[in-house]
N, C-alpha and C positions, 0 to 999 in steps of 0.2 A: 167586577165581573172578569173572570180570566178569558174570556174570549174579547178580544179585541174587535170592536167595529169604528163605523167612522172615519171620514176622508183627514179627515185635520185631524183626529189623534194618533193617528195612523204614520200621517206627515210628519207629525210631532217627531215622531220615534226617528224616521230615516233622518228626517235634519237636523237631529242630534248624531248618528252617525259620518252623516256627511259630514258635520263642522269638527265634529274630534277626528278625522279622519280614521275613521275603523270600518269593519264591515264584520256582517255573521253570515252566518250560514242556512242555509234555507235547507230544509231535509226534506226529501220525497216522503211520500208511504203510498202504499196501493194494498196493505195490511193491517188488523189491530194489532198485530204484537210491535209492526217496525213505529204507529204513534205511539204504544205505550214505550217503546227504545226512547225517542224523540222526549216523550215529556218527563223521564226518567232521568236522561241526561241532561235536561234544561233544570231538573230542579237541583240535579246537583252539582251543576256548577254553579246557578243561584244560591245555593248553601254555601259551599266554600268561599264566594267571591264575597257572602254578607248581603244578598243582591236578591231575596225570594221572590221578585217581581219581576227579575229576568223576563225580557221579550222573548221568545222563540217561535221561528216561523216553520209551520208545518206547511207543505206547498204538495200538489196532485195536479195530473192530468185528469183530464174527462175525455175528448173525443179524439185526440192524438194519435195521430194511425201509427206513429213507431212507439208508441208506449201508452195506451190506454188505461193509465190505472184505477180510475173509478170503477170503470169496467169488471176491470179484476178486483176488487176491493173486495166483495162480497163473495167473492168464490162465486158468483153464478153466471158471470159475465154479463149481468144488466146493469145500464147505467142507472137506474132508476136505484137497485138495489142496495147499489155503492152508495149513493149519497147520501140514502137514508142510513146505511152503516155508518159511514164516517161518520153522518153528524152523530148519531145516538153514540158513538164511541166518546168522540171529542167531550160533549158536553156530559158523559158519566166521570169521564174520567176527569174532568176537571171539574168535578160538582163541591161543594164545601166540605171539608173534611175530608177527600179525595187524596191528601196528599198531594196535590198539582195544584190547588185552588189560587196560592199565591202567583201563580204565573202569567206571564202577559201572552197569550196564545195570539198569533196570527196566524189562519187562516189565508192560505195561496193559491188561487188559481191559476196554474199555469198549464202555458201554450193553449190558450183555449181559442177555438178553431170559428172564426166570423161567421159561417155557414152553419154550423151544427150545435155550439155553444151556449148561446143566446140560453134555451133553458135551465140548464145548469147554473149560469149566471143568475138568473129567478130562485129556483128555487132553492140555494144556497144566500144568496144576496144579505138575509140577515144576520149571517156568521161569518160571510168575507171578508177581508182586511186590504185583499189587494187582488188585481189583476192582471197579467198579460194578456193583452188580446195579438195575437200573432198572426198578420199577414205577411209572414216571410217567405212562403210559397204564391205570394200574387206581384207581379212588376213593382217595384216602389210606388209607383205612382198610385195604384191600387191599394197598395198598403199604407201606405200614407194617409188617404183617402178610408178606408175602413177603419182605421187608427183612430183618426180625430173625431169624427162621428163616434165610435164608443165612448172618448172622452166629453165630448160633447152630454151625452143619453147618462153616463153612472159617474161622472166626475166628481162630483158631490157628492157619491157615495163611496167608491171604492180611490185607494191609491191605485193607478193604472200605470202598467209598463209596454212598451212598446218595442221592437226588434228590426232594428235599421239596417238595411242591406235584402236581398233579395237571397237566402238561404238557399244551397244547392242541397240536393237531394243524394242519399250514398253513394260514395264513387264520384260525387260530381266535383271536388271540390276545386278544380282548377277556372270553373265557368264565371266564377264570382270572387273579385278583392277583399282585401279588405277594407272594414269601415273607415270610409277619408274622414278626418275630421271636420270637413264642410258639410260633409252628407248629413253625421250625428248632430250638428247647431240645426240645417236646416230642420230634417226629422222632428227634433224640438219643437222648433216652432211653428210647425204647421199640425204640428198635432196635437200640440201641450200636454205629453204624458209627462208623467211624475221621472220616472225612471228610464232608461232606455238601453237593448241588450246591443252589444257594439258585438260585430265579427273580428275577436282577436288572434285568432288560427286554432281556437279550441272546439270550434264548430259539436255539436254532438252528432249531427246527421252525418258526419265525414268517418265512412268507414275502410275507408283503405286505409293499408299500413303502412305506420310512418308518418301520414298526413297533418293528420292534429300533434302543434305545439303550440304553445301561447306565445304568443309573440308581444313581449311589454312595451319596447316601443310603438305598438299601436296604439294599444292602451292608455298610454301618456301623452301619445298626442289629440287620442279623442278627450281625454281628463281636460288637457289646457282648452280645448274648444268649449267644452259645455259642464266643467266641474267635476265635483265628485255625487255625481246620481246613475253609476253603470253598475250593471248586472251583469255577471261572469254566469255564461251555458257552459258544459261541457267540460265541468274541473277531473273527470277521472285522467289524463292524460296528464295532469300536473303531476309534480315531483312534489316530496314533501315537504323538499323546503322550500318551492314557492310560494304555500297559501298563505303565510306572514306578513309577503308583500304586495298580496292583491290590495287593502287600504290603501297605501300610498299612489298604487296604479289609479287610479279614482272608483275603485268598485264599494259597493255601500252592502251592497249582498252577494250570496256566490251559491249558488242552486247544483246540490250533491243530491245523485241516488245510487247511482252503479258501486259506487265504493262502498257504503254498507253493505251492500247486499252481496259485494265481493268478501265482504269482513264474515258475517253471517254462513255462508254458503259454505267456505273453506272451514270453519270452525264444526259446521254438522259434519261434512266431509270426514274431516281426519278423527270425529268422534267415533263414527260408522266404522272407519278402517280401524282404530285402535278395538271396537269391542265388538268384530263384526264374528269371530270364533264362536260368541258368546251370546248371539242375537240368531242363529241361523237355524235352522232345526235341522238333524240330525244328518239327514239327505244330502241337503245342501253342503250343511258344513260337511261332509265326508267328501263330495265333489272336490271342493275345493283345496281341499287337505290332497288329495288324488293329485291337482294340476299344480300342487305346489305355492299354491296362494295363502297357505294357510299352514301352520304344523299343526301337526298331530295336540291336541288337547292333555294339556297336564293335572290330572286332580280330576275331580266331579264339576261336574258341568254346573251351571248357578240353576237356582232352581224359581221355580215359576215367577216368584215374588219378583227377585232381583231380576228376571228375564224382564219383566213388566215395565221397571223402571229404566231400563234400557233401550228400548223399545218403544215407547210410548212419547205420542205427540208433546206430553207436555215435558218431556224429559226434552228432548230436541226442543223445545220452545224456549221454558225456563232455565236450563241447567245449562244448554248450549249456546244458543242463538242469541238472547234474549241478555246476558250478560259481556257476549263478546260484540257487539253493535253497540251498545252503551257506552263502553268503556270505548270504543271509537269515536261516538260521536262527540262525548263530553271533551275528550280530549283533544278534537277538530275544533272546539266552543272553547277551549283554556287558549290556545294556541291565536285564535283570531284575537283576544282579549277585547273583545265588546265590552263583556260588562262594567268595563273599568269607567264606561263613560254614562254609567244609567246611575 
């Protein structure tokens, strides 16, 4: 079954990452086209590496007030209607003969919020593979506290991650250290998560400029405290040739959204500007031809058909988006070389 459930098989997978020292990449979606990127990518680096069973983790928010993406998932902004999209996506597209069927899917819940989550957790529960429960906006000692009580109630069923430190909020980030590595053992053991998110200065809530770097000597010293079971938040601020050495830092996973969706976004972008002479109708393109934005049109303008194909959702979907995200993320998935240990 490509969807992956189950606390111990689940385990299986990271403590095989943890002992080969590797880590993969956890991809966002709050869209069907960016999972169908995600399991497009998974299957073919599973092809190339020999590896059709390749794990890959698909991860979402639900109630997440700086990124809701269940929310959005559905285009209608109900959480209800996200879930039930996601799940009907995931499980078409991974159905037998799918083309994905060989894949090891986990299912991510991430940042899911103590107060407002709980149902989501329900009613996903028998498709999930893992969860962050995140009290990093309540005093440690609260979060701490609402941490182990979840592992406590789904320990048996989901891997659970937990996020050590008391997380500032945009702008804040001078109000909070980073993670001591006393904090990350204690954390541990008073909550018994599987995984747990260390503050290495890549913060995602930290948006002044300049603020977020990764700082690897944190990283290595929360590694020698409590192993290789950390989770990198906040990798768009890395350089590219950091993510090679997050493994050895002790991270087993490293949770991307912003960079696809920078990779996607730029590639409609400059499709729009290359063929926007030729997409505009007459008015407009003469405006803009006016203010210099445009020259003047050489030859006969394309005609309805090819307008169409320029134009049209699924042109920006298929032709644009949909191969330039791919060919990021696989190549995010060659670069970590997980597979080499499955």
């Amino acid at each position: 079954m490509p969807i992956v459930t189950g606390a111990e098989t689940v385990r299986e997978i990271y403590r095989t990452l943890s002992e080969a020292g590797r880590a993969m990449p956890a991809y966002c979606t709050e869209n069907r086209r960016t999972t169908l990127a995600i399991l497009e990518a998974a299957r073919r680096v599973g092809e190339d590496s020999g590896k059709p069973d390749l794990p890959v983790v698909i991860a979402f928010t639900a109630s997440y007030p700086l990124r809701p993406q269940l929310k959005l998932y559905a285009g209608t902004g109900d959480l209800k209607h996200g879930i039930a999209c996601l799940r009907s996506d995931v499980e078409a597209l991974t159905a037998e003969g799918s083309g994905y069927s060989d894949l090891r899917v986990l299912l991510h819940l991430d940042h899911a919020q103590p107060e407002e989550d709980r149902p989501v957790v329900e009613a996903l529960g028998d498709r999930l593979a893992s969860v962050m429960w995140d009290g990093s906006h309540y005093p440690m000692d609260r979060n701490m506290e609402y941490t182990a009580a979840f592992v406590r109630e789904y320990g048996d069923r989901f891997l659970v991650e937990g996020a050590v430190d008391e997380i500032p909020e945009s702008g804040d980030a001078d109000s909070v250290g980073y993670t001591r590595p006393e904090r990350a053992k204690e954390f541990l053991e008073k909550t018994e998560v599987d995984l747990i998110v260390p503050n290495v200065g890549t913060e995602h809530r930290t948006s002044a400029a300049g603020r977020a770097e990764y700082r690897k000597e944190v990283a290595l010293a929360v590694r020698e405290a409590v192993g290789n079971r950390l989770v990198l938040h906040g990798s768009s601020c890395l350089r590219d040739d950091q993510f090679e050495g997050l493994a050895a830092d002790g991270f087993v996973r490293v949770n991307m959204w912003t960079g696809l969706e920078r990779v996607g976004g730029v590639a409609v972008a400059k499709d729009i500007l290359d063929h926007l002479g030729d997409v505009l109708p007459g008015r407009d393109r003469l405006r803009y031809v006016r203010q210099g934005i445009l020259a003047e049109p050489q030859g006969d303008l394309p005609d309805l058909g090819s307008l169409l194909d320029r134009i049209s959702e699924t042109h920006r979907r298929d032709d644009v988006w949909l191969p330039s995200v791919t060919d990021y993320l696989a190549d995010l998935m060659k670069r970590f070389g997980y597979a080499d240990c499955f």
